[in-house]
N, C-alpha and C positions, 0 to 999 in steps of 0.2 A: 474534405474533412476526414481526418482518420480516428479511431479509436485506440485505446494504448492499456492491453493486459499487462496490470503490474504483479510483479512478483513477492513473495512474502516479505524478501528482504531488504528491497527497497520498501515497501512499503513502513515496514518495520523501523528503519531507520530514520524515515521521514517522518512518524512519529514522537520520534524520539529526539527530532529537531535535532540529526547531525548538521556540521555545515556542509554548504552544497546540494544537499536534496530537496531543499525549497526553489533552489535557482533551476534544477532537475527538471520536476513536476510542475511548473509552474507555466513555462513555453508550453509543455504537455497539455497542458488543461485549456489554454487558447485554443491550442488547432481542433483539439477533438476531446472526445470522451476519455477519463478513466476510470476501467474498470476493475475488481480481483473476480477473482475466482469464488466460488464457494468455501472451497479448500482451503486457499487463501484468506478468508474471514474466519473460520475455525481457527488454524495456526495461529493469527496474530490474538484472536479468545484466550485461545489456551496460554499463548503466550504474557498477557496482559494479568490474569486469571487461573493460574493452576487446578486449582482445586474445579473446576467446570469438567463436565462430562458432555460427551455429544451423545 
C-alpha cells in the first residue's frame, strides 16, 4: 500500500472536474491513501475564497 502527496494543482483541477483527473485519482485512491499538504489546503482556501486570511 502506498500513499500519494497531491499537489495544489492537481488537486485543484480535480475540483474543478477537468477531464481526465477523475480517471487520475481514482486508481490513486484504491492502492493507497491521499494526501495534501497543509500548505496545500490554504492554497486551494485561498484559492476557492479570496478574501480569507490565514
Amino acid at each position: 500500500m502506498a500513499d500519494y502527496l497531491l499537489d495544489t494543482g492537481i488537486l485543484i483541477r480535480h475540483l474543478r472536474n477537468r477531464p481526465g483527473y477523475r480517471e487520475l485519482l481514482h486508481p490513486l485512491a484504491q492502492e493507497g491513501q491521499l494526501i495534501i499538504a497543509s500548505l496545500t489546503r490554504l492554497e486551494v482556501i485561498q484559492r476557492h475564497f479570496p478574501s480569507f486570511r490565514a
